[in-house]
VOVOBA-534022 format. One record per residue: residue number from 1; residue in three letters; z, y negated, x negated of N, C-alpha, C in turn. Coordinates in Angstrom, 3 decimals, decimal comma. Layout:
nr|rest|n_z|n_y|n_x|ca_z|ca_y|ca_x|c_z|c_y|c_x
NUM|ALA|Z|Y|X|Z|Y|X|Z|Y|X
...
This chain:
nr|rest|n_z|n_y|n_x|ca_z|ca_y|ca_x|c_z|c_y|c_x
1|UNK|10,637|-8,460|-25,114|9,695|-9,226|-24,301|9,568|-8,582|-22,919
2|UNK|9,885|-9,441|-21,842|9,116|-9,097|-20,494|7,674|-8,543|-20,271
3|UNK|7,744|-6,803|-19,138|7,005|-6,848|-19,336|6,161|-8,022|-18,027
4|UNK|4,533|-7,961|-17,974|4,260|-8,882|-17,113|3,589|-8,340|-15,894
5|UNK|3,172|-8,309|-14,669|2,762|-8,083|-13,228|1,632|-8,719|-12,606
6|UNK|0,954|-8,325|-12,505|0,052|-8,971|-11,642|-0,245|-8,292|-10,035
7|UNK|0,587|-9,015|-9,028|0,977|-8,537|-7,657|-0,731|-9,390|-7,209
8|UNK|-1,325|-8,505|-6,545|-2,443|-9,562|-5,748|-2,429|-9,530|-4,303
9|UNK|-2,378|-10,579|-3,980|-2,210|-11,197|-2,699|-3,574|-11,658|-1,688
10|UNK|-3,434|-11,293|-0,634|-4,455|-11,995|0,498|-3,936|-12,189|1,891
11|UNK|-4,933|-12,602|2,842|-4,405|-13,175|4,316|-3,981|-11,320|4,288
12|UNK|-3,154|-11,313|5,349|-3,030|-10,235|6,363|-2,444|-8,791|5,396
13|UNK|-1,710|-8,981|4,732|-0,791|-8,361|3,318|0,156|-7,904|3,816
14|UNK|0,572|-6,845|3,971|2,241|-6,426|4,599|3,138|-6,954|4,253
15|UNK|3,700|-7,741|5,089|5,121|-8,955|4,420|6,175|-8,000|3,765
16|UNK|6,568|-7,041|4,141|7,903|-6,172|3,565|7,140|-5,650|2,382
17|UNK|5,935|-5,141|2,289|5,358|-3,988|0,828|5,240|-5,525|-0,258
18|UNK|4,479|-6,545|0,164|4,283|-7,894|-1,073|5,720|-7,895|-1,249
19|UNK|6,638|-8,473|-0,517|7,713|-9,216|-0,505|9,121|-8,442|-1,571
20|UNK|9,487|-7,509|-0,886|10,062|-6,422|-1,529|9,874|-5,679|-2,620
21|UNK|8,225|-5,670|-3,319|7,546|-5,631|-4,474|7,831|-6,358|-5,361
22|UNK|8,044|-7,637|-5,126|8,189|-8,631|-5,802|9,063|-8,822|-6,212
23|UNK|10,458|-8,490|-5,173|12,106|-9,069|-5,246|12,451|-8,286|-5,859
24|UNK|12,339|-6,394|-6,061|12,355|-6,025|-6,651|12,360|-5,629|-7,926
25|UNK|11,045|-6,218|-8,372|10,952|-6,100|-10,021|11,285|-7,631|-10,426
26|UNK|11,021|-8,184|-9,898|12,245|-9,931|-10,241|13,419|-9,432|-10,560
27|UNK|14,357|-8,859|-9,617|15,571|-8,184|-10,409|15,130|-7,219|-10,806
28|UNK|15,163|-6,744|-11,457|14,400|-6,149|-12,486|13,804|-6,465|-14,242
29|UNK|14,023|-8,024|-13,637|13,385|-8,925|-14,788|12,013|-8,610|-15,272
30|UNK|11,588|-8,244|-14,614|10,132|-7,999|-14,764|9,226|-9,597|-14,169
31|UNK|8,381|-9,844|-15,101|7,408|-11,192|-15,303|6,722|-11,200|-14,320
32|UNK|6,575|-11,257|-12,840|5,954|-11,443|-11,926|4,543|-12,075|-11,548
33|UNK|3,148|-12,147|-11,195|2,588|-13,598|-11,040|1,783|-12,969|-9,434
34|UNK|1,968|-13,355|-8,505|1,220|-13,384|-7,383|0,651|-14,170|-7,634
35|UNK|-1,102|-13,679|-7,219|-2,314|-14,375|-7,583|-3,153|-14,127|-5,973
36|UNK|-3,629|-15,079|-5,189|-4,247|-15,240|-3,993|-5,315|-14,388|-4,339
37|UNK|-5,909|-13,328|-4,203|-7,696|-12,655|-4,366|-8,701|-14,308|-3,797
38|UNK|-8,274|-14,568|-2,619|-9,613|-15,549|-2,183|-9,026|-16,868|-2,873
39|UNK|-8,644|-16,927|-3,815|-8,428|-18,427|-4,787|-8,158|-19,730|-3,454
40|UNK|-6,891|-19,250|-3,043|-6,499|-20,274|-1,468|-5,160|-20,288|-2,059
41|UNK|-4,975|-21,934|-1,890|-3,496|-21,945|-2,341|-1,996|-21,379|-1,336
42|UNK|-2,274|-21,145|-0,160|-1,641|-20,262|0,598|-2,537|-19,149|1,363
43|UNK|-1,616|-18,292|1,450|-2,171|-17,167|1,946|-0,965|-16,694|3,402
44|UNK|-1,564|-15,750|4,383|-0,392|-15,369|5,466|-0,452|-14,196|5,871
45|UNK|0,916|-13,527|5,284|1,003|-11,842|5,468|0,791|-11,727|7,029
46|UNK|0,370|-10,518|7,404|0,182|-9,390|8,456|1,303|-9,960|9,367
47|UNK|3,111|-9,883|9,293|3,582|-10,645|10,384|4,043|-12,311|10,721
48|UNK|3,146|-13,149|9,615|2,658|-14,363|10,278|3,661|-14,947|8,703
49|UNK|3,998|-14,508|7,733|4,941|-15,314|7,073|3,881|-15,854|5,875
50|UNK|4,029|-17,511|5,848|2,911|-18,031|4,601|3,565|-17,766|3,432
51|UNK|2,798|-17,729|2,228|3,336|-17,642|1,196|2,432|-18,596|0,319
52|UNK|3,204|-19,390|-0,838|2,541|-20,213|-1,654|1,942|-19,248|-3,831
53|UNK|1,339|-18,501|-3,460|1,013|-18,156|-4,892|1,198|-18,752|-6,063
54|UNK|1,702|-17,788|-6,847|2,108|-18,653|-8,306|0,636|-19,303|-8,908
55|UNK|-0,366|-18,096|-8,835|-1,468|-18,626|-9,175|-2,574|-18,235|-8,305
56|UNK|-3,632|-18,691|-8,426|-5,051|-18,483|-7,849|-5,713|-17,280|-8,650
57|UNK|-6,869|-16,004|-7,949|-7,377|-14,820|-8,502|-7,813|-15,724|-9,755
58|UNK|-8,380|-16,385|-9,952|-9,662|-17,052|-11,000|-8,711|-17,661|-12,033
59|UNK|-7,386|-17,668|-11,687|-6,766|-18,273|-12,855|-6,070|-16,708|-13,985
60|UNK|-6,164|-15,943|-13,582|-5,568|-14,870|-14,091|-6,587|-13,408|-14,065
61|UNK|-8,062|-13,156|-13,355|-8,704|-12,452|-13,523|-8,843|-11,761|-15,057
62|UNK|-8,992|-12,478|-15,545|-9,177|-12,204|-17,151|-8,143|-11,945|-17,639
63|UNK|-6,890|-12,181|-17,753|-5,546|-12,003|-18,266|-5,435|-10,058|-18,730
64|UNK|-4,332|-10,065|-19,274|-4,080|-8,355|-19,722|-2,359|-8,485|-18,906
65|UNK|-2,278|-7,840|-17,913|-0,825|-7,259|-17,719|-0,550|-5,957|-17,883
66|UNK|0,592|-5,615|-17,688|1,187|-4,718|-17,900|1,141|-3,764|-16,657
67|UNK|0,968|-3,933|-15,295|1,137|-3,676|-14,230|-0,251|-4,448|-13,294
68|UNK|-0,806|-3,690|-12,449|-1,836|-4,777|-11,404|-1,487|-4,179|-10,519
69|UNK|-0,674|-4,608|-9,179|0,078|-4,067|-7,984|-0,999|-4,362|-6,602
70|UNK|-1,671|-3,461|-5,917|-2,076|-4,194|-4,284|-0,886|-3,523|-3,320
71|UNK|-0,778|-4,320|-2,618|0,462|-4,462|-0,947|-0,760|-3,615|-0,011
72|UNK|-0,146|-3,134|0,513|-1,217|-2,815|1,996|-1,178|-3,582|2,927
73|UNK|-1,235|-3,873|4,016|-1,705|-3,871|5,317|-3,031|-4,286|5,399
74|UNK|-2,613|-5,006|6,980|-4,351|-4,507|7,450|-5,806|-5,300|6,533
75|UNK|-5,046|-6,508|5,939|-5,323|-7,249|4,983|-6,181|-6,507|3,573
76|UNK|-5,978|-5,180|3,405|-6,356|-4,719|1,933|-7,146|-4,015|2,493
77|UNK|-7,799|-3,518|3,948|-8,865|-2,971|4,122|-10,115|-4,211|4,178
78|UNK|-10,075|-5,081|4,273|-10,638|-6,380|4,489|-11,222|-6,607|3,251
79|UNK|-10,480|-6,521|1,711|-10,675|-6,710|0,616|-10,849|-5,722|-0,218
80|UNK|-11,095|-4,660|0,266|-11,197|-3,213|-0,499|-12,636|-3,211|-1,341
81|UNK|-13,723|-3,798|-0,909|-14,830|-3,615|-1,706|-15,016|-4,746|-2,594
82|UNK|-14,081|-5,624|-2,779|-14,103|-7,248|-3,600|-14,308|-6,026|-4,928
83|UNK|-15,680|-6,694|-5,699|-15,612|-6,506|-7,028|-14,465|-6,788|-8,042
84|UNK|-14,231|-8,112|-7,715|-13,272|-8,806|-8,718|-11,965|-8,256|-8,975
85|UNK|-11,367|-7,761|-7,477|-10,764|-6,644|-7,757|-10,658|-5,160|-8,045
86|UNK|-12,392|-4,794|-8,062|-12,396|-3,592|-8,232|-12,374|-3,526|-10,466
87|UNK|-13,022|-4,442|-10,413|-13,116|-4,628|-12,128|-11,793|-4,797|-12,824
88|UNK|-10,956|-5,666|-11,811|-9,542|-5,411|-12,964|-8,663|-4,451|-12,657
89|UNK|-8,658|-3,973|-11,808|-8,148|-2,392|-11,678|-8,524|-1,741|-12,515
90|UNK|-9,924|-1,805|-12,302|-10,781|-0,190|-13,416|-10,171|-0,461|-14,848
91|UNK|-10,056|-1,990|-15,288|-9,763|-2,715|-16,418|-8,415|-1,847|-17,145
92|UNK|-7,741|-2,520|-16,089|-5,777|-1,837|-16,534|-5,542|-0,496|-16,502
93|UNK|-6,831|0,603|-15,365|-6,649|1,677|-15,905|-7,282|2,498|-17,178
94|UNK|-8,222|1,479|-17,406|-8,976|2,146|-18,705|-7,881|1,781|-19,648
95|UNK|-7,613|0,609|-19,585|-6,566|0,226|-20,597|-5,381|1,357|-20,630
96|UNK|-4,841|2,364|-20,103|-3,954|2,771|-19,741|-2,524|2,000|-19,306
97|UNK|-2,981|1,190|-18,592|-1,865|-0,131|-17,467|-1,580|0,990|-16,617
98|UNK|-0,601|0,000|-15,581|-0,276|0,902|-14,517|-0,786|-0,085|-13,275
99|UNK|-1,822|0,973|-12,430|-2,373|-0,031|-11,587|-1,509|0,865|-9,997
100|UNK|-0,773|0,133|-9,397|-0,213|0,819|-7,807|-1,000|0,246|-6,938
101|UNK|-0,651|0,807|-6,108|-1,373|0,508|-4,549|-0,224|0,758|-3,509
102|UNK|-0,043|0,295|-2,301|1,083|1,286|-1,256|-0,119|1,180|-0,184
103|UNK|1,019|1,665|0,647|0,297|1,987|2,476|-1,145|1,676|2,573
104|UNK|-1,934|0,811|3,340|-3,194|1,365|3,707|-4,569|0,815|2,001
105|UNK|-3,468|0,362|1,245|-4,138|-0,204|-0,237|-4,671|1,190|-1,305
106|UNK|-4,191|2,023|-1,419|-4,696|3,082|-2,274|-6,382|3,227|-1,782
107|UNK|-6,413|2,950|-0,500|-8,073|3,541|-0,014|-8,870|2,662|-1,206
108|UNK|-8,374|1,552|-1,936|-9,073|0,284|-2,414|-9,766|1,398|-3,382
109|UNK|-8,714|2,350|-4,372|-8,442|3,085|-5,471|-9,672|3,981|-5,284
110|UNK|-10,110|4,397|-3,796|-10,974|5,329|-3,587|-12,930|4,939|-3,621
111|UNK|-12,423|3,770|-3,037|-13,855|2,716|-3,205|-14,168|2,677|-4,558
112|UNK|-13,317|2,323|-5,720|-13,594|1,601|-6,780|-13,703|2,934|-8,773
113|UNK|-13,483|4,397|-7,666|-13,083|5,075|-8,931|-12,124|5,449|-9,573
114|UNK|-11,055|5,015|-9,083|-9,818|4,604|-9,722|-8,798|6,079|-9,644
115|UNK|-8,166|6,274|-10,571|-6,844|7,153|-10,475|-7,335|8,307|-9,784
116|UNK|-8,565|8,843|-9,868|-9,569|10,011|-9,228|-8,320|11,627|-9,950
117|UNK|-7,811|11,287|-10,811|-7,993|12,331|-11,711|-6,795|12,992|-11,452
118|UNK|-5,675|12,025|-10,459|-4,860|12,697|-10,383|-4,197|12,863|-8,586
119|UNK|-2,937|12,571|-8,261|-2,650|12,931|-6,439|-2,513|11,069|-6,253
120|UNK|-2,315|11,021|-4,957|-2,220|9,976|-3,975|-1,701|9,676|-2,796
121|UNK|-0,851|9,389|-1,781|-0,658|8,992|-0,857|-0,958|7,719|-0,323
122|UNK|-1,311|8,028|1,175|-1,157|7,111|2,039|-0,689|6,859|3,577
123|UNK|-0,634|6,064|4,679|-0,542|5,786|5,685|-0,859|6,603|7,122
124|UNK|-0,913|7,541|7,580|-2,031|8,080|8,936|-1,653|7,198|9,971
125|UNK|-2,763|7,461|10,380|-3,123|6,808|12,089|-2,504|7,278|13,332
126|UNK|-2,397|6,508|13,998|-2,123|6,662|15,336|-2,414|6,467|16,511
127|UNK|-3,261|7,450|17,243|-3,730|6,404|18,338|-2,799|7,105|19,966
128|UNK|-2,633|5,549|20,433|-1,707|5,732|22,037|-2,876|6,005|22,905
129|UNK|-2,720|7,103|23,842|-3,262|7,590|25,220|-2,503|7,285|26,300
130|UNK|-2,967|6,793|27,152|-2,012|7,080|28,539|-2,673|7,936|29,444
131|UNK|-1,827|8,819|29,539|-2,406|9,887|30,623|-3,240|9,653|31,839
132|UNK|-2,481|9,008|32,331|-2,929|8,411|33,385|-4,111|7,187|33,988
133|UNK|-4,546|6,956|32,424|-5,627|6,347|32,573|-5,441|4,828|33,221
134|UNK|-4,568|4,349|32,885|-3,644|2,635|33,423|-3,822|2,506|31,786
135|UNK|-3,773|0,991|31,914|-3,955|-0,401|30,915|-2,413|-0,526|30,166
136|UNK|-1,507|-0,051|31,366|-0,296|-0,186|30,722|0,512|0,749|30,977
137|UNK|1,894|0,834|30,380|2,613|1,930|31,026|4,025|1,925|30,561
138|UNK|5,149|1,923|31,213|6,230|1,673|31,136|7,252|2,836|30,763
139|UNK|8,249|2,470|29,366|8,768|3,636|29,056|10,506|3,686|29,892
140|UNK|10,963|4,503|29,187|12,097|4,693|30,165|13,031|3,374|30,004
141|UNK|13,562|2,995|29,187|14,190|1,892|29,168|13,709|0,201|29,243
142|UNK|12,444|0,600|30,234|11,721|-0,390|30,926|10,744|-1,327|29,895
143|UNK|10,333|-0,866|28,921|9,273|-1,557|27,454|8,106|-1,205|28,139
144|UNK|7,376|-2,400|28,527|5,905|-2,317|28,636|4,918|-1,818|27,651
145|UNK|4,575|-0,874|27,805|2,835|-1,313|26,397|1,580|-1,249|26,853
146|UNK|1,123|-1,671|26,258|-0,597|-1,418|26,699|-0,887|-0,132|25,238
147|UNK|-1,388|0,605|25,683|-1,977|1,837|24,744|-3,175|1,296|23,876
148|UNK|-3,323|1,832|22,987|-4,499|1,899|22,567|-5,833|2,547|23,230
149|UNK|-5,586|3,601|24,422|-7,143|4,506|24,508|-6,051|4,681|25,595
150|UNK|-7,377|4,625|26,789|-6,869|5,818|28,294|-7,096|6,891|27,546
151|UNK|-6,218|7,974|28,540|-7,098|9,663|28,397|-8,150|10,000|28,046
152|UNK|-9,327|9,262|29,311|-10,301|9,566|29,734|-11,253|9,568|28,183
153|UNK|-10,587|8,451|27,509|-11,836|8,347|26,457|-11,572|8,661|24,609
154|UNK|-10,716|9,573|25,507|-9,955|10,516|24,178|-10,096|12,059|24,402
155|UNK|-9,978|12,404|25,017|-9,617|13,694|25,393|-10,421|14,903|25,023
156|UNK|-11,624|14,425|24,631|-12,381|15,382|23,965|-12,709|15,406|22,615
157|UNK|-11,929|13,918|21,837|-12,200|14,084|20,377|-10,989|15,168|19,681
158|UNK|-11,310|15,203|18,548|-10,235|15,793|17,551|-9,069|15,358|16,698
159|UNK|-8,043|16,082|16,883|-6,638|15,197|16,071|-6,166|16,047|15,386
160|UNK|-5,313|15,542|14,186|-4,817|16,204|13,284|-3,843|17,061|14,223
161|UNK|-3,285|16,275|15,034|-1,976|16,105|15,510|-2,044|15,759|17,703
162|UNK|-1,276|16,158|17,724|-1,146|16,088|19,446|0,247|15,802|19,822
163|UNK|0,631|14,864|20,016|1,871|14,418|20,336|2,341|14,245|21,806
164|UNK|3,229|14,262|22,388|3,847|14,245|23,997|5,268|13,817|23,179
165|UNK|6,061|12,586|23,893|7,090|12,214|23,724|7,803|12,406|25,051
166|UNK|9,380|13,078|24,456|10,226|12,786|25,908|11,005|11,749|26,315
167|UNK|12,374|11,769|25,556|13,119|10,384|25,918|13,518|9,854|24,815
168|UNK|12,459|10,180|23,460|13,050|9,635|22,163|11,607|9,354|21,684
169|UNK|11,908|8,666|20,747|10,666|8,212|19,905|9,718|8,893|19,769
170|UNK|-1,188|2,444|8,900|-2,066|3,210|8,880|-2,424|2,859|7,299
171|UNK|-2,922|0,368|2,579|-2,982|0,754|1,292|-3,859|0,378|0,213
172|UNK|-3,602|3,530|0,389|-4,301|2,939|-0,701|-5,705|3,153|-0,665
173|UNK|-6,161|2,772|0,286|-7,659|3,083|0,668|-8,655|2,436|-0,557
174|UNK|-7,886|0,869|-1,047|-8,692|0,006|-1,629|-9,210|0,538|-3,268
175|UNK|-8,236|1,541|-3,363|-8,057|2,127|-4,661|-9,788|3,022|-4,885
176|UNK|-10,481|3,951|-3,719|-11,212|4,690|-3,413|-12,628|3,853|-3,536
177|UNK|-12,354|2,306|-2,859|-13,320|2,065|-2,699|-14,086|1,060|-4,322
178|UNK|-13,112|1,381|-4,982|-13,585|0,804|-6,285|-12,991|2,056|-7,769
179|UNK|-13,147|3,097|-7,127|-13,244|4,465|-7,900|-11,733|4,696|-9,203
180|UNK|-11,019|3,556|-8,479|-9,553|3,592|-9,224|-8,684|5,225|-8,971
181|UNK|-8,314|5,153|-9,899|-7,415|6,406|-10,161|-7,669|7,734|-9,519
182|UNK|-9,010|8,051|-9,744|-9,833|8,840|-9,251|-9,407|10,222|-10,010
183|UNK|-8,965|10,261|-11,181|-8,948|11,626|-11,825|-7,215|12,525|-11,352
184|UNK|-6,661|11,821|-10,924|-5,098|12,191|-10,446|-4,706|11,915|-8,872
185|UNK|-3,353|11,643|-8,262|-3,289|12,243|-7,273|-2,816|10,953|-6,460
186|UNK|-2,698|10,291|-5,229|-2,608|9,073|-5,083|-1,912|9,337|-3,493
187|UNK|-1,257|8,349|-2,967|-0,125|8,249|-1,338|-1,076|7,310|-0,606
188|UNK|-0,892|7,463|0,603|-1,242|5,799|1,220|-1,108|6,091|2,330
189|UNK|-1,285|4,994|3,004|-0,732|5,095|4,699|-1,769|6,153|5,487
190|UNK|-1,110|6,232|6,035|-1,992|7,801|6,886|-2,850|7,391|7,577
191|UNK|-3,556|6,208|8,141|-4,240|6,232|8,477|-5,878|6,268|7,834
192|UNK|-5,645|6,105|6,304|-6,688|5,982|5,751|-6,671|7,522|4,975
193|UNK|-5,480|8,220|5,488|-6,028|9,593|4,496|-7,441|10,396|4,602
194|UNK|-8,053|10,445|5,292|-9,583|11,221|5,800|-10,186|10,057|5,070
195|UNK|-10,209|9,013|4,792|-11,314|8,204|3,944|-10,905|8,466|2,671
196|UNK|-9,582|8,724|2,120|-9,602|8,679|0,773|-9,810|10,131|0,335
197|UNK|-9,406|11,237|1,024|-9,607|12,507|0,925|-11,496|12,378|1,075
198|UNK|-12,093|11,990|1,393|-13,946|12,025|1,579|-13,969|11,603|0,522
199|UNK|-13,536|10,556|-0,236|-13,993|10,112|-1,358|-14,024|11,247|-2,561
200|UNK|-13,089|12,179|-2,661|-12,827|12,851|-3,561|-11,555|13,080|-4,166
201|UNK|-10,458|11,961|-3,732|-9,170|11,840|-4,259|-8,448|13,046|-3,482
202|UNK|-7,089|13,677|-4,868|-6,104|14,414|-4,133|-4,826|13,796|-3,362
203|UNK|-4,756|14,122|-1,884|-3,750|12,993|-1,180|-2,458|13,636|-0,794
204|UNK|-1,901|12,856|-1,698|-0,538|13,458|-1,103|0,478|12,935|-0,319
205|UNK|0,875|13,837|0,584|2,168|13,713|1,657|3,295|13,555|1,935
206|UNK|4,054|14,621|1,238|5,039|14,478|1,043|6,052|13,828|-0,174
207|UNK|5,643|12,641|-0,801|6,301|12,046|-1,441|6,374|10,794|-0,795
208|UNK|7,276|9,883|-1,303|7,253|8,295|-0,767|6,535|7,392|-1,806
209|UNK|6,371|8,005|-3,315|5,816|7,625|-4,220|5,208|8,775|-5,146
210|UNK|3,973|8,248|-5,129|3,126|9,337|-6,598|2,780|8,443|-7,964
211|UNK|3,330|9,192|-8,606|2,623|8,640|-10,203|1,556|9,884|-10,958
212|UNK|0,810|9,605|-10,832|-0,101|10,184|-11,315|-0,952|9,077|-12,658
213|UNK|-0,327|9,691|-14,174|-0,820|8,822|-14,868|-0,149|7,470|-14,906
214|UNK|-1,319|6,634|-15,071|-0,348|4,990|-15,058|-1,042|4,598|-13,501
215|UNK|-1,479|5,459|-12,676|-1,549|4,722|-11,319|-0,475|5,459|-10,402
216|UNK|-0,008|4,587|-9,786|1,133|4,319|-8,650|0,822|3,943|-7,512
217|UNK|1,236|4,693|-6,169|0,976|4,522|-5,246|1,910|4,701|-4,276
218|UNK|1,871|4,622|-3,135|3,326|4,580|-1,865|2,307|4,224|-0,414
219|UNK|3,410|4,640|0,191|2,952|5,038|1,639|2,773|4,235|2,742
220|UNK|3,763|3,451|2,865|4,056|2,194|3,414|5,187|1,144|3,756
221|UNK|5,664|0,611|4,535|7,022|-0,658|5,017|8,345|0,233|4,575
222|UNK|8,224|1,549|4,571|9,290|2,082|5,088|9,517|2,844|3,498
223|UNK|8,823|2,623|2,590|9,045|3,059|0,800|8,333|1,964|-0,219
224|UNK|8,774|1,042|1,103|8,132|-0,657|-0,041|9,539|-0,270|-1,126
225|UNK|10,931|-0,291|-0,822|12,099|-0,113|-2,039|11,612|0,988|-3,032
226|UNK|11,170|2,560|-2,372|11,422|2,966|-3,534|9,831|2,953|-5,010
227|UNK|9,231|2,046|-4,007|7,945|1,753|-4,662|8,440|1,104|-5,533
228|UNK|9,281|-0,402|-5,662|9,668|-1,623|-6,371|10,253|-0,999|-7,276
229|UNK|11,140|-0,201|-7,226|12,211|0,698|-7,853|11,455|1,625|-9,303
230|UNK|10,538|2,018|-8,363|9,836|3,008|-9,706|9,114|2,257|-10,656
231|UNK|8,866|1,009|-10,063|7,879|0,151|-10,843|9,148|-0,303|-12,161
232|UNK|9,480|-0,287|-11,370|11,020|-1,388|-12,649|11,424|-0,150|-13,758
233|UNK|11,282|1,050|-12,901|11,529|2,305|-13,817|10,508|2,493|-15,166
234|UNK|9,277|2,579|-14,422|8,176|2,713|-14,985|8,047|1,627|-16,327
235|UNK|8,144|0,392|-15,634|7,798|-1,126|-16,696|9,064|-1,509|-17,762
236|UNK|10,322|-0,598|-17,448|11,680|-0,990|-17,753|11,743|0,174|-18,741
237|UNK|13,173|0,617|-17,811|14,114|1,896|-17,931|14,168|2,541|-16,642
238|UNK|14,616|4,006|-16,565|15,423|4,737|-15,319|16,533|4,047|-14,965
239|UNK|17,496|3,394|-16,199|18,685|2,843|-15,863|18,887|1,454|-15,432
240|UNK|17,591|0,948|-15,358|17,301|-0,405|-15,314|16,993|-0,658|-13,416
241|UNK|16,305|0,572|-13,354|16,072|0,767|-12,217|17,356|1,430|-11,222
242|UNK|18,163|2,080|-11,367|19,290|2,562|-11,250|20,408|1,135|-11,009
243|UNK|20,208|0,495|-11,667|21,054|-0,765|-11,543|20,732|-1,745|-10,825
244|UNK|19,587|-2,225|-10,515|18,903|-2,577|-9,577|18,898|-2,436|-8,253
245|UNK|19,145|-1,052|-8,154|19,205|-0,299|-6,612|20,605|-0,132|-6,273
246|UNK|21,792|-0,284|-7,467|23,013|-0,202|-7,068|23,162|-1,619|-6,698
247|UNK|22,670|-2,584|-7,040|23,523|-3,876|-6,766|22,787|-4,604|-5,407
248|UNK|21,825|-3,518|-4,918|21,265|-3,780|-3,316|21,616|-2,473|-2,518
249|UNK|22,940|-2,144|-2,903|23,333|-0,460|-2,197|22,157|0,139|-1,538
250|UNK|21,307|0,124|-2,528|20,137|1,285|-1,846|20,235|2,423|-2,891
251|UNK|20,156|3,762|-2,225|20,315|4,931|-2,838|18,687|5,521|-3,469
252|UNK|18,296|5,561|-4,622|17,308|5,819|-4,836|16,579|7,516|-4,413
253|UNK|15,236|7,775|-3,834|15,103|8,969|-3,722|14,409|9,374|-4,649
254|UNK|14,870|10,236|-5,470|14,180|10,930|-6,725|12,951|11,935|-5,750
């Protein structure tokens, strides 16, 4: 028997972490059901792409899967304190399910209790200065941007980090805010690490994926594959997953 998935979906969802989640454990043969959280028969990821849900939250709230997956973007900070999702999280992890989160979605884990007990990753932040205190500012191969923050109204706060570029180059928050996977260790996009680290969760960095227990978590766009991958591992086989990743020549990172 297949096992079964419950991917949950809302407006403003990272198109590559849903999308690639999905395609993933589909090959995989894993039982899929994207379910809308706001019971809307379409919903529209973060870079503008609609998607039509298999089902509506209210048609599957109650259900038992095997898996309850949240996508990050900016979308899962929006929905991080929804009860409805904080209850079937807590649900699949009491059950011993496997509940994931990626990029800025683990913070959900931190709201709600969740996966406390073990590690976590997520997403960090970034914020643009221009020195010079201009609206915009032009890089060498002539790319306009507008920054996020002049100088002026930065310059005296605190950063992890201090960056100056020369001529070369933000989950699982939602997890926190409904006390998911609170006893283990959890990833998420960096910008929400200082909220999920306040909550109490251990956050970790250097992986692209943590399993801690049956909660799962990932970082963001850029380990949506090896997120899909572990899931198929996890819900499958190693070899199931292994085969999967050979027949999309992606090299898995252990």
């Amino acid at each position: 028997m297949h096992k079964k998935v419950l991917v949950i979906a809302f407006d403003d969802a990272e198109d590559i972490e849903l999308t690639t989640t999905v395609d993933v454990l589909r090959r995989g043969e894993i039982d899929v059901t994207v379910a809308n959280l706001l019971d809307k028969h379409t919903f529209k990821c973060a870079r503008g792409t609609v998607i039509t849900p298999d089902k509506l939250f209210k048609e599957v709230e109650h259900d038992d899967f095997d898996a309850v997956i949240v996508p990050g973007g900016p979308g899962s900070m929006k929905v991080a304190e929804n009860e409805r999702l904080g209850k079937i999280l807590k649900r699949h992890e009491s059950a011993g399910k496997v509940v994931a989160a990626i990029c800025a979605a683990p913070y959900i884990f931190t709201v709600h209790d969740v996966g406390k007990s073990g590690e976590i990753t997520a997403y960090p932040s970034v914020t643009v200065a221009n020195l010079l205190d201009k609206h915009t500012f032009k890089c060498a191969r002539g790319t306009v941007i507008t920054p996020d923050k002049l100088f002026k109204e930065v310059e005296h706060d605190d950063f992890d980090a201090v960056i100056v570029p020369g001529a070369i180059c933000a989950a699982p928050y939602i997890f926190t805010v409904h006390d998911v996977g609170k006893a283990g260790e959890i990833t998420a996009y960096p910008s929400v690490k200082d909220k999920i680290t306040a909550a109490g969760y251990h956050f970790v960095e250097n992986k692209p994926v943590v399993v801690s227990k049956n909660v799962v978590t990932s970082r963001g766009p850029g380990t949506a594959m090896d997120f899909g991958l572990k899931l198929v591992e996890i819900l499958s086989t190693k070899e199931k997953a292994h085969k999967v990743a050979d027949a999309m020549l992606y090299q898995i990172r252990e």
